[in-house]
MIKOL-530410 format. One record per residue (C-alpha): residue in one letter; x, y, z. Coordinates in steps of 0.001 Angstrom, whole numbers, plus 500000, padded with zeros to 6 digits. Layout:
N
AXYZ;...
***
This chain:
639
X512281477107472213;X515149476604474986;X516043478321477722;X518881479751475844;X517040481111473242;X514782482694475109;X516864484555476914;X518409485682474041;X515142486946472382;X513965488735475838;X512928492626475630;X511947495295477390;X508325494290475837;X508311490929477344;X509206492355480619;X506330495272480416;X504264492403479666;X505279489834482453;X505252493267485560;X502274494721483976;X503849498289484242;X501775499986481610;X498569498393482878;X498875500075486790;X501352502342485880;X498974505014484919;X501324506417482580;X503640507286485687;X505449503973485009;X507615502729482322;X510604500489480915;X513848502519479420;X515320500582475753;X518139500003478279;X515892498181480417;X515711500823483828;X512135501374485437;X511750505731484581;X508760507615486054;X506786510241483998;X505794512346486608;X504573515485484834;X500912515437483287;X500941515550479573;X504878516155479252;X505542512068478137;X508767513113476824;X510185514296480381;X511304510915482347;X513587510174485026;X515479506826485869;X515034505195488554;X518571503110488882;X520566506678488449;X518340508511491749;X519640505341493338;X522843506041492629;X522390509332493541;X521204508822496641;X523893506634497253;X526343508986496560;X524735511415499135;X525666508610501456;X522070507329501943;X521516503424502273;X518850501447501067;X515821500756501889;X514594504017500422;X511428506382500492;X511070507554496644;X508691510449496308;X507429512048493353;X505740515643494565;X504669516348490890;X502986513104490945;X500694514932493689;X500253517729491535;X499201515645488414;X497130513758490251;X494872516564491810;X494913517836488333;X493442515389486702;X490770514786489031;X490097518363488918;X489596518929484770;X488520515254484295;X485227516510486866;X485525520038485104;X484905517657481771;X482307515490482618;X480112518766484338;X480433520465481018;X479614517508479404;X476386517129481298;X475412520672481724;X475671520507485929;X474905523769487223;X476808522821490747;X480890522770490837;X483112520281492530;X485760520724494857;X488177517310495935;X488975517046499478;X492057514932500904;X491546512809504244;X494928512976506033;X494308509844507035;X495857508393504726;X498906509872504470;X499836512175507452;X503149513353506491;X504219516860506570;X505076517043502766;X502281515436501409;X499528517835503463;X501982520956502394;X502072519945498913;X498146519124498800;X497135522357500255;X499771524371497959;X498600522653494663;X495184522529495326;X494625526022495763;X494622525921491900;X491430523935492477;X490053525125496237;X491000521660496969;X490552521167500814;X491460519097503812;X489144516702505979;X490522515964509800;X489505513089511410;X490688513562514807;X491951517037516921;X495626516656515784;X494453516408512041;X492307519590512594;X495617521134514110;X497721520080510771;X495374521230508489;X494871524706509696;X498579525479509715;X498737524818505610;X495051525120504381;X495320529070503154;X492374529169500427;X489337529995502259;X487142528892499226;X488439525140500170;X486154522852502452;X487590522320505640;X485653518616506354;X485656517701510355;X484694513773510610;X485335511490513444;X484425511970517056;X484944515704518409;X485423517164521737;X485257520575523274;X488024521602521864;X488016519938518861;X484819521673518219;X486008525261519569;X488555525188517473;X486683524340514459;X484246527329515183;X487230529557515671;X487765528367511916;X484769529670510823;X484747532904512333;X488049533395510248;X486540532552507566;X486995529115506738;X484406526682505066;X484732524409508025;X481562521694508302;X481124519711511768;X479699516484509868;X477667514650512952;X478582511088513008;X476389510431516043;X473447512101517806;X475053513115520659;X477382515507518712;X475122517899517687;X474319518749521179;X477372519774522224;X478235521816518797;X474961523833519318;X476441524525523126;X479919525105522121;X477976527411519104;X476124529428521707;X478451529867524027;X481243531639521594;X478363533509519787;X480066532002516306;X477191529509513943;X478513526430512628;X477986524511509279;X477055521543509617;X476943517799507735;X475000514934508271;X476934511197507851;X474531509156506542;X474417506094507131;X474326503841503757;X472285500743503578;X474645499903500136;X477805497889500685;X480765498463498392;X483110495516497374;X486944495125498439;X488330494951502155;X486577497844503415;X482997496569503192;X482029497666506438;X482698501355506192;X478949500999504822;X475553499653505479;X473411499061508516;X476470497823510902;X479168500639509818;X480192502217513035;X480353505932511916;X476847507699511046;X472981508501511421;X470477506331510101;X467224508226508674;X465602508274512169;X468595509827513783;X469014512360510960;X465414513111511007;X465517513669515363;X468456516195514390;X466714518031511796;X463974518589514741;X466746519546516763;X467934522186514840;X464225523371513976;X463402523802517460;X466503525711517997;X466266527987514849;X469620526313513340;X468225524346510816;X469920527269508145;X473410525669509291;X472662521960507950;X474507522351504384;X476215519302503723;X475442515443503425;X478081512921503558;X478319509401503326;X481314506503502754;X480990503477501050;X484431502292501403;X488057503100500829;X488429501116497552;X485494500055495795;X485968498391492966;X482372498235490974;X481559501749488969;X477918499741489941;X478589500030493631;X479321503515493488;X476507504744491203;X474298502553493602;X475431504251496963;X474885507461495119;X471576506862494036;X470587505611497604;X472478509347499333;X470662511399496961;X467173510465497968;X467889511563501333;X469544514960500117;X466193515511498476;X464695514661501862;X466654517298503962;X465866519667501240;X461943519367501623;X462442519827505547;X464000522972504631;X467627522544505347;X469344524810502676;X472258521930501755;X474120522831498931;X477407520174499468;X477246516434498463;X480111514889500326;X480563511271498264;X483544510663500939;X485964508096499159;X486656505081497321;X487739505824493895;X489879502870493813;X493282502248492587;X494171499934490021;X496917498085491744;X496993494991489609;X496242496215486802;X493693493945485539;X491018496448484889;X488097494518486697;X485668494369490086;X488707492555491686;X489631494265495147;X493202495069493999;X491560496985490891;X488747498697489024;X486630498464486587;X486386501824485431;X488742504889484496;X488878507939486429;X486940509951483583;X483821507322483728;X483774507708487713;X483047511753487253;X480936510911484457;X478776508418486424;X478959510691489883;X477699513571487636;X474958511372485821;X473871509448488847;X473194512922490981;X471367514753488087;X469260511890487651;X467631511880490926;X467371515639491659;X466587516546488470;X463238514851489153;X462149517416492106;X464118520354490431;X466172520304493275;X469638522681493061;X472569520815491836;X475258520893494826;X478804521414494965;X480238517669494884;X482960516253497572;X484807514030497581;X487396512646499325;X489769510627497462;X492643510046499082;X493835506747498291;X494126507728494630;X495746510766495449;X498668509660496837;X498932506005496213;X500908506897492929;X503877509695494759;X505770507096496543;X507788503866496038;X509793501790498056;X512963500997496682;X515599498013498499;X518327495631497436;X518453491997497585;X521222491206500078;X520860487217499586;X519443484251498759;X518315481025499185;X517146478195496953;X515883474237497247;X519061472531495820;X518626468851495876;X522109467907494205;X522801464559492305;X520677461741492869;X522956458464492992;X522445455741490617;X521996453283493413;X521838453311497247;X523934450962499802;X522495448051500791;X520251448203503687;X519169451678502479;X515647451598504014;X512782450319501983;X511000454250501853;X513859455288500204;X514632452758497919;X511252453117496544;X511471456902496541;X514449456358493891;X512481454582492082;X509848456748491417;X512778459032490224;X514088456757488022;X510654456045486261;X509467459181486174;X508176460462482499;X505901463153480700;X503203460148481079;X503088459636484596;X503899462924486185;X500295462508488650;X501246459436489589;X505131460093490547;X504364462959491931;X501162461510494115;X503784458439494878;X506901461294496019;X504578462877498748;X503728459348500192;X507140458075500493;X508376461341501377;X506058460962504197;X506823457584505328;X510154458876505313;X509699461592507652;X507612459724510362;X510367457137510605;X512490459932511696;X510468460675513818;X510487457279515634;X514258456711515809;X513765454287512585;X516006456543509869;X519383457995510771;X519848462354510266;X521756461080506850;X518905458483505603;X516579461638506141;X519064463761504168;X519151461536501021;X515554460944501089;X514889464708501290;X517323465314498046;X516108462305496081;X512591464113496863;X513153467572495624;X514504466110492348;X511437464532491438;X509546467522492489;X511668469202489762;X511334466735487124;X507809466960487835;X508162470619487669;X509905470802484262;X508234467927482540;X504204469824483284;X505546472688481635;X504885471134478587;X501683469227479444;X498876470935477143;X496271470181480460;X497802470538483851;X496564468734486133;X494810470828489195;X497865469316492222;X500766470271489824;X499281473814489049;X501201475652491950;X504228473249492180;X506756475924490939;X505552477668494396;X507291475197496156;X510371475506494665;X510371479177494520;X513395480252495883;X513813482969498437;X515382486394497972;X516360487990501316;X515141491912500694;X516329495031502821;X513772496250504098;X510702495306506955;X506899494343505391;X505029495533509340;X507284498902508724;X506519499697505248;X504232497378503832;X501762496751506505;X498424495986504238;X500791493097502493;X500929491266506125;X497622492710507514;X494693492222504422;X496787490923502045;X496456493497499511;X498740493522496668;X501287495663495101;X503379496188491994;X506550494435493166;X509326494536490120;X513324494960489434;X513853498270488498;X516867497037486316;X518299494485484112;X515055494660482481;X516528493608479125;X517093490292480468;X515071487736480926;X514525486147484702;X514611482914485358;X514105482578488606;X510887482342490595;X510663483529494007;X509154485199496788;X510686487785499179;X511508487898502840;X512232490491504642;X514682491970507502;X512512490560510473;X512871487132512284;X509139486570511758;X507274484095509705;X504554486818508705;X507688489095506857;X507563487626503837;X505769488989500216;X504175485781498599;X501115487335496721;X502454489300493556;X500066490860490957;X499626488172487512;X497543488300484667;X495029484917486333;X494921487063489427;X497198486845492331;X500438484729491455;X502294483219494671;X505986483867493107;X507542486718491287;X510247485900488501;X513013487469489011;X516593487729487522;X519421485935488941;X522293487595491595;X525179488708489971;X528211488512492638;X529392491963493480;X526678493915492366;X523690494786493809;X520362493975492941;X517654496699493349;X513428496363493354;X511081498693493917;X507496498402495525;X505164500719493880;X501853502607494922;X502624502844498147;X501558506086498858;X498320505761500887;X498285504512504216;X501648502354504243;X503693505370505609;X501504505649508595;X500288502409509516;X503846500972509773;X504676499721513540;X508364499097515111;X508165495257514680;X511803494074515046;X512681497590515758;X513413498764512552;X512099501876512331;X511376504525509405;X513441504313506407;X515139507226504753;X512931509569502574;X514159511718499141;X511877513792497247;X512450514439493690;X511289517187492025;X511553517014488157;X511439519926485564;X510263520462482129;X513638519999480714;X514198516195481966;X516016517180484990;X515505516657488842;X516707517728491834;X516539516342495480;X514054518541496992;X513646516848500627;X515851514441502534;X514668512897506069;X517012510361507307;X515702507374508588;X515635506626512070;X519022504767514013;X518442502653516443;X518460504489519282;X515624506583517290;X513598503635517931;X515153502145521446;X513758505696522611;X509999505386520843;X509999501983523167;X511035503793525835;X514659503102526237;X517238505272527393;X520082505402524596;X522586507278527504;X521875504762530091;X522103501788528145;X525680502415527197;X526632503244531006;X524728500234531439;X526843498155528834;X530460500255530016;X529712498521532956;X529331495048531891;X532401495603529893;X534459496629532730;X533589493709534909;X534675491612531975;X538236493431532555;X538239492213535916;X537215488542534963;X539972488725532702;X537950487635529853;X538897490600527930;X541469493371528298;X541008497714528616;X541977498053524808;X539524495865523825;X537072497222526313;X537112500330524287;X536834498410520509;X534038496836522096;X532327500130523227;X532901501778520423;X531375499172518011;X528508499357520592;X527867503054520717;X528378503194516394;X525649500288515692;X522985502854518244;X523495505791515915;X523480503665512759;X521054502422510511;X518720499080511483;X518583498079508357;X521127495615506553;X524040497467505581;X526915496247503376;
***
């Protein structure tokens, strides 16, 4: 089939199929007939969807630019729900005589809506908080209402991290101190004593099991955070000897933030419960299992152990958590606890995309390739013609193995003075077009050999996108974790181009080159020609979980705008939230620049400009003024 008639028999199917949508989208994410990206955001209303190419224009018509913060608050809500009745399920299912209540780490996503909207929809569901650090502590108190929520304090805690955690308690909260090293518990019991107000308290232990994924070392003998058994046991003794042992009610452990294996999991599990039975027989009351996190997130969609997926559904990971537990206290007739855990990755992963235009860009165009070259043409290139002119289906290894040598040749006698900037510049074309006939011709190869596997990498072209990776992508650039990258449009046509993005900053690192792809990680993304005059819009998905936060000023850009969308019943939506994104003196001031003084600074340089006569008063102030309107604009690209 051509190239024409393929384009002509492209759907919306073919392009589910080549993005994957339905296979990560978790039902959130789908393809109009007419070819727009909608979100499904309420749980079990399919029928209720909104587009995502009208909020744009929405938005735009509010006079926001792109890039742009998309977030889906009922996407929260669904999400806690079905955590919530898919556990409810599966301890029904098994006859557990504990209950389980979800806790969110605000780690992961810090921002003001998302905690609000947590701690409103999970009172449904005593879901709870868990603060890693003073300010977190701060945060959650101001929102968490439902006293029949855990309260989870992790991380390292001071004096007053710790008074105000008691203070918690005495008004009622479920507030655990979880001890993550030995010295803590000293200083709780003093902090207890001295405001006459007990604590609860957790135990971190530390898991000899290692999860799969990036986050390996969250577990196992070297994980920085935790007790091993000897520590725990000194603590117990501790607590004994003080007549406190009553407060010890929780265990907690973390394997890692996205663990991939269901046999990982069941494993850690396993490991955690044998010391719950432990603290038991010493006497401890307990009561709470604290799993921590690592339900995963499916961001490839491939369903497997990979470290950008999973290989199980949400209902088999309550299923096995339930099954794993039972199985090793049902052996002692131990109590079945209350079961944490804090899942916050899969929480919010799903609430948020980044949406950007294209603004340009740029492809390897070699050009015509003359018939013949003048004489004197050096040797290298004469030979590199050649190669181009006997180039077939037969001998693509061997033209293509012969292309690279010349092409080398070429450039080291450059180098050395031996090739003029033009000889360079018709060897470089002459190049490219063989490494497109080579390209073309393997497409129909039935084997292809291992060197010509990747070659349409190399003559992927780039699309310029509006928007900065170390600002709102950071895990792309940092771990190289991958995300859903698609058009959100046009997606009844077929694209023919492949490419990989670049973004805003002058940096090497700002680029997207790893996209999700049915073999595993593909190093281009096919995309749809530019149309001139009309903008081209993609959207990064499941970007909910840490990318808000761990963003940094790189190139200045700063935060991008933020809509929420709120969607009812009836199909419709309003804009619940809008945060403008930062201007650039937003972040000349978080670098510690003085927006004021750097224009009286500037007003001066312009003035002694009047008085070189390099420019006059009138154009002084079109100058200033140009100055003063790009610090309170946007520093992204605008059109």
């Amino acid at each position: 089939m051509n190239l024409k008639n393929a384009m002509e028999r492209w759907t919306v199917e073919d392009s589910a199929d080549l993005y994957q949508i339905r296979e990560w989208g978790a039902g959130y994410f789908s393809i109009s007939d007419g070819g727009d990206v909608v979100v499904t955001p309420l749980r079990d209303k399919n029928h209720v969807s909104v587009n995502l190419p009208e909020i744009i224009a929405g938005i735009k018509a509010r006079g926001y630019d792109m890039p742009m913060l998309l977030r889906f608050e009922d996407i929260l809500d669904s999400q806690i729900t079905r955590m919530h009745e898919s556990f409810r399920s599966a301890i029904a299912r098994f006859d557990y005589k504990g209950d389980f209540k979800g806790v969110y780490p605000i780690k992961v996503n810090q921002q003001k809506q998302v905690i609000e909207t947590i701690a409103r929809i999970g009172k449904n569901y005593h879901h709870g908080l868990e603060a890693g650090s003073k300010a977190e502590l701060i945060a959650a108190l101001s929102f968490l209402e439902d006293k029949e929520s855990c309260l989870i304090c992790n991380g390292y805690k001071d004096r007053e991290f710790i008074d105000l955690g008691l203070y918690a308690i005495k008004m009622g909260f479920k507030c655990f101190f979880v001890l993550e090293k030995p010295g803590e518990l000293d200083l709780i019991l003093e902090r207890s004593q001295r405001l006459g107000i007990k604590p609860l308290l957790g135990v971190r232990f530390k898991l000899s099991t290692l999860g799969g994924g990036h986050w390996t070392e969250s577990g196992g003998d070297r994980s920085i955070f935790g007790l091993t058994i000897s520590q725990i046991i000194e603590s117990i003794e501790k607590l004994k000897a003080t007549g406190m042992l009553d407060c010890l009610q929780l265990l907690h452990y973390h394997l890692g933030s996205q663990i991939p294996n269901i046999r990982d999991i069941r494993a850690a599990i396993q490991e955690a419960c044998w010391v719950y039975v432990g603290l038991v027989k010493e006497g401890a009351p307990m009561g709470y299992f604290d799993l921590g996190g690592g339900l995963a997130v499916d961001y490839d969609g491939s369903h497997t152990n990979y470290m950008n997926s999973r290989n199980y559904t949400l209902d088999e990971y309550c299923a096995d958590v339930i099954e794993a537990i039972m199985e090793v206290l049902n052996q002692d007739d131990i109590p079945h606890p209350t079961i944490i855990t804090e899942s916050g990755r899969a929480t919010v992963a799903y609430y948020s995309v980044l949406l950007f235009n294209i603004f340009d860009t740029g492809a390897i165009d070699a050009g015509p390739v003359p018939e013949s070259l003048p004489e004197g043409t050096p040797d290298a290139i004469q030979n590199l013609l050649e190669v181009h002119k006997s180039l077939s289906i037969r001998n693509l290894q061997e033209c293509y193995n012969d292309a690279l040598y010349y092409r080398d040749q070429i450039r080291q006698f450059f180098k050395t003075g031996d090739l003029t900037l033009r000889e360079r510049a018709l060897g470089d074309k002459i190049f490219w077009r063989i490494i497109q006939a080579v390209s073309d011709n393997a497409k129909h190869l039935k084997f292809i050999p291992k060197e010509l596997v990747d070659i349409d990498v190399a003559l992927a072209d780039t699309y310029y996108a509006n928007f900065s990776v170390f600002q709102s992508l950071p895990d792309s650039w940092a771990i190289g974790q991958v995300f859903p990258v698609m058009p959100i449009h046009r997606l009844d046509e077929m694209p023919v181009r492949n490419a990989i993005l670049a973004d805003l900053t002058c940096d090497c690192d700002g680029k997207i080159d790893r996209f999700i792809d049915k073999q595993g990680v593909g190093r281009a993304l096919r995309l749809h020609e530019i149309r001139k005059d009309e903008d081209y819009y993609l959207g990064i998905f499941l970007v909910g979980a840490y990318q808000e936060t761990l963003g940094d000023l790189h190139n200045l850009m700063g935060d991008t705008n933020v809509v929420s969308i709120k969607v009812s019943e009836d199909g419709s939506y309003s804009f619940v939230r809008e945060i403008e994104g930062d201007s650039v003196a937003d972040v000349l001031s978080y670098v510690e620049y003085e927006p004021k003084n750097m224009s009286k600074r500037f007003r001066e340089t312009a003035e002694g400009a009047i008085r070189e006569n390099l420019i006059t008063p009138s154009e002084r102030r079109q100058i200033m003024n140009m100055y003063e309107e790009g610090l309170r604009g946007y520093p992204y690209f605008e059109i």
